[in-house]
N, C-alpha and C positions, 0 to 999 in steps of 0.2 A: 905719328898716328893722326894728327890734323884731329880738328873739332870733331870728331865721328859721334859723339853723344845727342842723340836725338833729344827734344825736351818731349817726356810720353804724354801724348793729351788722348790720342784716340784709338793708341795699338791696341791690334790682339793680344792673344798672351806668346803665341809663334814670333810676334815680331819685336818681345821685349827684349830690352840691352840687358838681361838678368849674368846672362852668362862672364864670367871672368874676364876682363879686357886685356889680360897678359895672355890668353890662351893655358893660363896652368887648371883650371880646372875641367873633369873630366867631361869627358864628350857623353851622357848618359842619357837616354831616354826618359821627359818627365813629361807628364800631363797634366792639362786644366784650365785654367779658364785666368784671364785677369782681375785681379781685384782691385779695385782703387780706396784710400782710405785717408783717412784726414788725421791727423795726430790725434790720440783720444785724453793726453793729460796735459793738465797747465800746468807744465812742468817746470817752468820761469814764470813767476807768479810775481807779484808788486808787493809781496812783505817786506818791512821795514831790514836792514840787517840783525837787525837785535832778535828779531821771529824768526830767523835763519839759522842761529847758531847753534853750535853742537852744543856749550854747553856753557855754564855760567864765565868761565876760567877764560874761557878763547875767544875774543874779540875777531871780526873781520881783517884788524890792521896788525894784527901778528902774525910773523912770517912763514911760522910752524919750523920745523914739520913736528906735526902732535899726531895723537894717536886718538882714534874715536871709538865710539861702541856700534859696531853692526853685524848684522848678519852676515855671518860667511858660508859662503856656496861650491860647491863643484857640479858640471855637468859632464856627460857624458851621452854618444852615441856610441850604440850598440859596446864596445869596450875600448873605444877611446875617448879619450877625455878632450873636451871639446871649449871648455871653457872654468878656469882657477879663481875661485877671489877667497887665498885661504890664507891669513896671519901668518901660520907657520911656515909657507913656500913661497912669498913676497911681501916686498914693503907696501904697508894699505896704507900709511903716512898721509898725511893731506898740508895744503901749504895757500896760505893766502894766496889772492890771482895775483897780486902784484911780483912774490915771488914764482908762483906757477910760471910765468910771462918770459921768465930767465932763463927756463931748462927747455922750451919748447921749439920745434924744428917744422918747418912744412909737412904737412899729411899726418902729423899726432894726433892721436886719440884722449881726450880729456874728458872727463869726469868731474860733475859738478858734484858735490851731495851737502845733505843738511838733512835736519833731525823732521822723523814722518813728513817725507817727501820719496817719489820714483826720484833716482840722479839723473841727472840731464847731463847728454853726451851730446860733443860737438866735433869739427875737424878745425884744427888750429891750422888757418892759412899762413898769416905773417904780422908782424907787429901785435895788437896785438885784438888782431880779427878773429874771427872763426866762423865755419858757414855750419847751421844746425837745422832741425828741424823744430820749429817753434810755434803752436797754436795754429796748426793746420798750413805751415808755409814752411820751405825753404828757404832762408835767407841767412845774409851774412850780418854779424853784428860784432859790436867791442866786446869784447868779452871781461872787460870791465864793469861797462852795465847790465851785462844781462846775470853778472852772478851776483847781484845782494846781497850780497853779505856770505853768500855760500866760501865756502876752501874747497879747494880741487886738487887733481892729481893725473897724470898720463897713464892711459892703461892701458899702452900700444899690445899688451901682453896678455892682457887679461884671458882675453879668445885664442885657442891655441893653434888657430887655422896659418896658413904662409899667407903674411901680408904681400900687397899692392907695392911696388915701388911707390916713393913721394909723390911723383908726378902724374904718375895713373890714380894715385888717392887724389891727389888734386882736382882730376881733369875730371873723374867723378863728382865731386860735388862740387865744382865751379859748373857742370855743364848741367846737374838741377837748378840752381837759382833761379827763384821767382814760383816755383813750381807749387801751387797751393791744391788745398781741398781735393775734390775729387782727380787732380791729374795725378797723385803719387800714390805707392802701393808700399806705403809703410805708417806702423800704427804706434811711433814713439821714436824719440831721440836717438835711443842707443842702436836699433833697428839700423837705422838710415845711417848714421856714424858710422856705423859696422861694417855695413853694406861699402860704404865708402874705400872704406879699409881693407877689406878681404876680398868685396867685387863675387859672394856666394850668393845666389839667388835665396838659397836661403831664409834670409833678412828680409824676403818680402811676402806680405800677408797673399798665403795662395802661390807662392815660390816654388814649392816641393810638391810632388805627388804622395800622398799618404799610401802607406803600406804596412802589410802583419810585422814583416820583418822588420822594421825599420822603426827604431824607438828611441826616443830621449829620455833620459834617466837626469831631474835635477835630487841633489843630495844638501841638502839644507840645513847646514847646522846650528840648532838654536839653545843658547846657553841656559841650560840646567835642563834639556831634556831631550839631548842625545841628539842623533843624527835623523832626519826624516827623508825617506827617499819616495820622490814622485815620477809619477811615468806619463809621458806626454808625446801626441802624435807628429807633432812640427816644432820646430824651433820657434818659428813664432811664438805660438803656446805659451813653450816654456821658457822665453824670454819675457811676456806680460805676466805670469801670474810671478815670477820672480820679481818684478817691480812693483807689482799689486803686494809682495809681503816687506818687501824694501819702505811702502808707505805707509803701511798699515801694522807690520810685525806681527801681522795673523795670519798663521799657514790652516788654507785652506780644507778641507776635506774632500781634497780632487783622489786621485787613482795613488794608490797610496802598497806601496814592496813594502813586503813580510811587516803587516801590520803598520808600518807609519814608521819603527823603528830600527837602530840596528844597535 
């Protein structure tokens, strides 16, 4: 496939690479305009690792795998299910980056988290790099320093779209690098990681054309008080305010199925 990833500094939106690099996604008619957008959270932030931890018990330098307290999610488009992070249908485990370093293969999807924080998602290149979207830039860093103390885990699964072979998730985010501020048209870590991964225009703010038919249902489960389901016109959407309650633990009062409950 040769270098064919443009770096986008000044296309239209007709001329963006949004479309699938394997050709697996559908040939479909979308419209709009491009957007460009700078990362909106300091989502690798300079706290000490002690300000990081989950919880008194779990140091940085333990190997895991533990179990932590979060919010668990399902989404779905229209009735398929689009994306899982449920205890009861996989391991949420998390595992110091030292051990995380072990299990990890080119083009993995990783998962930072720690307590009131969005997780920060990155693509694991090799050793023990990874190229992320960080404070409005593209770039590659050790994934040593940039987790703090954070524990992480691969969540090549989490999204239940058909992944990218390795080398097309590669060539994906090797051919962003350097890309800051206003040249990229994703508004967070997991976006751009995702993006990496699946190759769904999707994952970019102003990617989809919005339609009646066409709806995101996230289903929010928060302990002691049931299931809350929200309805959202784009993925994007409903991937920010999912992180917005991932930092905050407060479910908003957006557009809210049969009353907020089930």
């Amino acid at each position: 496939m040769g270098n064919q990833l443009d770096r986008i500094t000044h296309l239209n939106y007709s001329e963006l690479p949004t479309g699938d690099p394997s050709g697996l996604e559908k040939d479909e008619l979308r419209v709009g305009v491009a957007y460009f957008f700078s990362d909106e959270e300091e989502e690798v932030d300079d706290r000490t690792p002690s300000d990081c931890s989950f919880t008194k018990e779990h140091s940085p330098a333990e190997e895991g795998p533990f179990s932590v307290s979060e919010v668990e999610y399902s989404a779905f488009c229209s009735q398929e299910c689009i994306f899982s992070k449920l205890r009861e249908n996989e391991d949420l485990n998390v595992y110091s980056v030292k051990t995380l370093l072990t299990m990890c293969k080119p083009g993995d999807l990783l998962e930072l988290v720690a307590t009131a924080q969005a997780p920060h998602w990155a693509i694991y290149e090799q050793d023990d790099q990874v190229i992320h979207l960080h404070k409005g830039e593209i770039r590659k860093d050790s994934l040593l320093e940039i987790s703090n103390g954070r524990h992480g885990r691969i969540v090549n699964n989490r999204y239940r779209y058909r992944p990218l072979p390795p080398d097309l998730v590669m060539q994906n985010a090797v051919g962003h690098l350097g890309l800051s501020s206003k040249e990229i048209c994703w508004t967070n870590a997991e976006s751009f990681a995702a993006w990496c991964r699946f190759g769904k225009r999707e994952f970019k703010a102003g990617g989809e054309a919005h339609s009646a038919e066409q709806q995101y249902f996230l289903k929010v489960h928060l302990s002691g008080s049931g299931v809350h389901t929200l309805v959202f016109r784009s993925l994007e959407d409903m991937i920010r305010e999912r992180r917005r309650v991932d930092a905050s633990g407060i479910l908003k009062e957006l557009s809210l199925v049969n009353g907020g409950k089930e």
